[in-house]
Biotite code that builds the C-alpha atoms (Angstrom):
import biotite.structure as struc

atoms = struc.array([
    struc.Atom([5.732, 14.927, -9.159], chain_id="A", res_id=1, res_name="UNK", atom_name="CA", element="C"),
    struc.Atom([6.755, 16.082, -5.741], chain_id="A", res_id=2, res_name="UNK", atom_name="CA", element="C"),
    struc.Atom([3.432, 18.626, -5.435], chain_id="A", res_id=3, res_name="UNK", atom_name="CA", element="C"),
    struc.Atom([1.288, 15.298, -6.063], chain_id="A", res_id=4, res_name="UNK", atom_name="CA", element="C"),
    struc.Atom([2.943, 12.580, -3.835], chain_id="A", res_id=5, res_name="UNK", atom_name="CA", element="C"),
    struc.Atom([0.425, 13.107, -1.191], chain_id="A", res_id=6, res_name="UNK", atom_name="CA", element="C"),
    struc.Atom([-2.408, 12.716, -3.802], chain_id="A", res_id=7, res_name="UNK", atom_name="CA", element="C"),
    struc.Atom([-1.284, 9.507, -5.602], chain_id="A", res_id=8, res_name="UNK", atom_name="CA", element="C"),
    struc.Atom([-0.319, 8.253, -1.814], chain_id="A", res_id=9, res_name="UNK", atom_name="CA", element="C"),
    struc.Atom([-3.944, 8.893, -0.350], chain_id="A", res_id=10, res_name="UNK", atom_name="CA", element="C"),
    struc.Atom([-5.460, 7.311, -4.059], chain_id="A", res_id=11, res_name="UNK", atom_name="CA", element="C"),
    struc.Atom([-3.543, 4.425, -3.681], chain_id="A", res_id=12, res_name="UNK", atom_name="CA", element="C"),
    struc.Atom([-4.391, 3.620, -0.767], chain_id="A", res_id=13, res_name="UNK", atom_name="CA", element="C"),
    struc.Atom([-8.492, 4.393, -1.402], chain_id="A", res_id=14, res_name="UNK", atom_name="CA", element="C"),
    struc.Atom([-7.936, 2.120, -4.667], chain_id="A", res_id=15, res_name="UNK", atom_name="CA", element="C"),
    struc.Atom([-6.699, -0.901, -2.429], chain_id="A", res_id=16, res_name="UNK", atom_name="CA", element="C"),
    struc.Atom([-9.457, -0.431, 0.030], chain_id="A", res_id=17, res_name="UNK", atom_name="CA", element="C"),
    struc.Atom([-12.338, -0.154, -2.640], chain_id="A", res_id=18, res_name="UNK", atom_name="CA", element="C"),
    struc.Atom([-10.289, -3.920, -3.823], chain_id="A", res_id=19, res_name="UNK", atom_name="CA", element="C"),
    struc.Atom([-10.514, -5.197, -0.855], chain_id="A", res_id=20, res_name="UNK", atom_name="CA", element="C"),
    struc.Atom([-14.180, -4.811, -0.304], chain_id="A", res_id=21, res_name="UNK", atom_name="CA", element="C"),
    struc.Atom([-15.199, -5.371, -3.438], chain_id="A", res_id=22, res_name="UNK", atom_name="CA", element="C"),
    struc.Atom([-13.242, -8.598, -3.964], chain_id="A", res_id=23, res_name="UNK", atom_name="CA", element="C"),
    struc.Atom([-14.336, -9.771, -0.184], chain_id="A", res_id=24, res_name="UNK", atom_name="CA", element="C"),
    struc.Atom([-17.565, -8.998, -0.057], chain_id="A", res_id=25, res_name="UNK", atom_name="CA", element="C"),
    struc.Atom([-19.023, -8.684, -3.161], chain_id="A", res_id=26, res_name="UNK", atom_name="CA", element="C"),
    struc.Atom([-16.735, -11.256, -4.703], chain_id="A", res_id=27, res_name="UNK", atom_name="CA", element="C"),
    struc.Atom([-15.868, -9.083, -8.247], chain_id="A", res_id=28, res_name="UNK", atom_name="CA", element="C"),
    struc.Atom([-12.568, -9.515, -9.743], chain_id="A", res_id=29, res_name="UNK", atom_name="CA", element="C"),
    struc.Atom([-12.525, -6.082, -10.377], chain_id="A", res_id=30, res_name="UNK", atom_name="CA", element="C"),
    struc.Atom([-11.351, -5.841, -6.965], chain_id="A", res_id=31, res_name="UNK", atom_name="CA", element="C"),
    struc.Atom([-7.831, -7.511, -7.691], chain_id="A", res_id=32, res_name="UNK", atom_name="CA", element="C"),
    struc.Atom([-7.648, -5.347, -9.932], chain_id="A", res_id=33, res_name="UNK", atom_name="CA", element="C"),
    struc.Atom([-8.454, -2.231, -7.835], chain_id="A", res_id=34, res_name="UNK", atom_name="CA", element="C"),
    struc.Atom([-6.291, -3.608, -5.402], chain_id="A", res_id=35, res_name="UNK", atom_name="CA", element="C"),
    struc.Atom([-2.919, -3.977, -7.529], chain_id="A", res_id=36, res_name="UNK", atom_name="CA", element="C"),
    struc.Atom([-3.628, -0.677, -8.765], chain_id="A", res_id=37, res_name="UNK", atom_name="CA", element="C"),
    struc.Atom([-3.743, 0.917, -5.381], chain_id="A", res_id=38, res_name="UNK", atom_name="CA", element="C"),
    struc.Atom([-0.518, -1.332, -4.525], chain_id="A", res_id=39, res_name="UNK", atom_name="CA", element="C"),
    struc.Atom([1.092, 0.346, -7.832], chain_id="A", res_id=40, res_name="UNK", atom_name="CA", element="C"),
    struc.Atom([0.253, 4.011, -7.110], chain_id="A", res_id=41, res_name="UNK", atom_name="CA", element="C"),
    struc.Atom([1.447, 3.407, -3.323], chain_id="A", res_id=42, res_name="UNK", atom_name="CA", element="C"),
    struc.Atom([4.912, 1.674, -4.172], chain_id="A", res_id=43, res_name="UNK", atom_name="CA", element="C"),
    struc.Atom([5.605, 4.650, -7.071], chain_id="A", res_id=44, res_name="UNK", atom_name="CA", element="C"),
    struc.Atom([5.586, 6.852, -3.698], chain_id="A", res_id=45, res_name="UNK", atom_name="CA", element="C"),
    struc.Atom([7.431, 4.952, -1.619], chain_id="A", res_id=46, res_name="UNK", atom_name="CA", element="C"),
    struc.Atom([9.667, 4.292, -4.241], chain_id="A", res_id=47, res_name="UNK", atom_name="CA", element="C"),
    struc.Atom([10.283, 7.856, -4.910], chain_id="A", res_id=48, res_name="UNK", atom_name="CA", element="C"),
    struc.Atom([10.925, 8.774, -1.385], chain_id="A", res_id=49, res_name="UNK", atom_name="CA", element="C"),
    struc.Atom([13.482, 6.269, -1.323], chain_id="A", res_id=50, res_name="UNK", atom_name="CA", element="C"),
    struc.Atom([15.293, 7.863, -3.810], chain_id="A", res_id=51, res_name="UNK", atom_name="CA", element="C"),
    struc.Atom([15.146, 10.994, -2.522], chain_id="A", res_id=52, res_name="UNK", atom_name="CA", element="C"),
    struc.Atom([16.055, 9.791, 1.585], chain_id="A", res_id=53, res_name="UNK", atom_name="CA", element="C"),
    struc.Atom([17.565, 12.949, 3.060], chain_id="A", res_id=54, res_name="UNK", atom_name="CA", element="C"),
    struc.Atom([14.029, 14.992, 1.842], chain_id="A", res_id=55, res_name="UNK", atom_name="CA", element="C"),
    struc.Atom([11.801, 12.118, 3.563], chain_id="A", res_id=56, res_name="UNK", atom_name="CA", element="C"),
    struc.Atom([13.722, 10.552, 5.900], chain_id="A", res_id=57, res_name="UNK", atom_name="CA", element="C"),
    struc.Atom([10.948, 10.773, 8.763], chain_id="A", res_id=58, res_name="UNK", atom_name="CA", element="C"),
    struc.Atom([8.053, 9.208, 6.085], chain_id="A", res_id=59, res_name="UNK", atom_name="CA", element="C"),
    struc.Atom([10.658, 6.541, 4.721], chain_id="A", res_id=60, res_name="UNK", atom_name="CA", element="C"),
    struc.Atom([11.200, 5.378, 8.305], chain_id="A", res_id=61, res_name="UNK", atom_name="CA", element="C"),
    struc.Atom([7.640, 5.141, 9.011], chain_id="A", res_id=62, res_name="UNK", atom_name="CA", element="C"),
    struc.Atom([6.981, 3.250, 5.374], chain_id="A", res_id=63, res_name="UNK", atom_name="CA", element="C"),
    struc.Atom([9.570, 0.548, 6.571], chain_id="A", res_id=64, res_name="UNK", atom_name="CA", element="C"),
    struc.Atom([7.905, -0.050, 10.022], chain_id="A", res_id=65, res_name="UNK", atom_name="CA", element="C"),
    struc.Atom([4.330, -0.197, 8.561], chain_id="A", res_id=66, res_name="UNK", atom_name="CA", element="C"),
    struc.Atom([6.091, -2.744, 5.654], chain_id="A", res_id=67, res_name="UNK", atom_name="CA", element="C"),
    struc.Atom([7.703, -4.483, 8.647], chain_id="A", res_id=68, res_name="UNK", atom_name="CA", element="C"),
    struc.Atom([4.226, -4.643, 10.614], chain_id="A", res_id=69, res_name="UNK", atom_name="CA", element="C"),
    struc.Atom([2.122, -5.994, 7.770], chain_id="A", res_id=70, res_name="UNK", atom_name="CA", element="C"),
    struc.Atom([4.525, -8.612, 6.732], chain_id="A", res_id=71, res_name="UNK", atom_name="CA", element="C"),
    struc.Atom([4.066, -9.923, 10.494], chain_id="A", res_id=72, res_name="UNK", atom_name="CA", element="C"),
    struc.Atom([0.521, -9.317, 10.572], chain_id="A", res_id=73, res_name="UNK", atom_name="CA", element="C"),
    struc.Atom([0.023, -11.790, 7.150], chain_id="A", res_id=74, res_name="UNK", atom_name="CA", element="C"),
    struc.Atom([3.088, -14.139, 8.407], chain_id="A", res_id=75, res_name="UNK", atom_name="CA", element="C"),
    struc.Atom([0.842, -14.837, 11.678], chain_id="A", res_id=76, res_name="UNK", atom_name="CA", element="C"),
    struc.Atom([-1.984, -14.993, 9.882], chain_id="A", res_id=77, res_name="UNK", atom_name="CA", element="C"),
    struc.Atom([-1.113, -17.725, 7.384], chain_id="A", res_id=78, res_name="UNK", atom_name="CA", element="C"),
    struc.Atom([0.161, -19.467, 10.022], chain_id="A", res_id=79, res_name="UNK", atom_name="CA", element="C"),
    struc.Atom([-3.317, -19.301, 12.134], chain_id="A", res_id=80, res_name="UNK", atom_name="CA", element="C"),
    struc.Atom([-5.277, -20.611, 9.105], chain_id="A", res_id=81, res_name="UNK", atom_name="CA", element="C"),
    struc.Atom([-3.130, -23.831, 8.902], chain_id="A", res_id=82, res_name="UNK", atom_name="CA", element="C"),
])
């Protein structure tokens, strides 16, 4: 598992992209699904590196500041759209 972190990490994240468009633009709910997917694979990493802190300590650190970021970015969002 370790040799493939980076792998499942970089498909994750390609998975929730390819959502995102395709549910925003082309308006397929295949695109949820792409998306969760791409969530899944992402929080199997991070939830792996949390269990193993001392080894990725520098990547967990950054994981919780780009957690902390979105959840600010979509807090201020929702409340712009009310």
């Amino acid at each position: 598992m370790k040799k493939y972190l980076k792998e499942i990490e970089i498909s994750g994240v390609i998975l929730m992209f390819i959502g995102c468009i395709m549910h925003r633009f082309l308006s397929l709910t295949t695109g949820i699904w792409a998306c969760s997917i791409g969530i899944l694979l992402w929080l199997l990493v991070v939830i792996y590196k949390a269990f193993h802190w001392k080894e990725y300590q520098r990547d967990n650190r950054m994981n919780i500041v780009v957690m902390l970021c979105l959840i600010a970015l979509l807090w201020f969002l929702i409340i712009r759209m009310r």
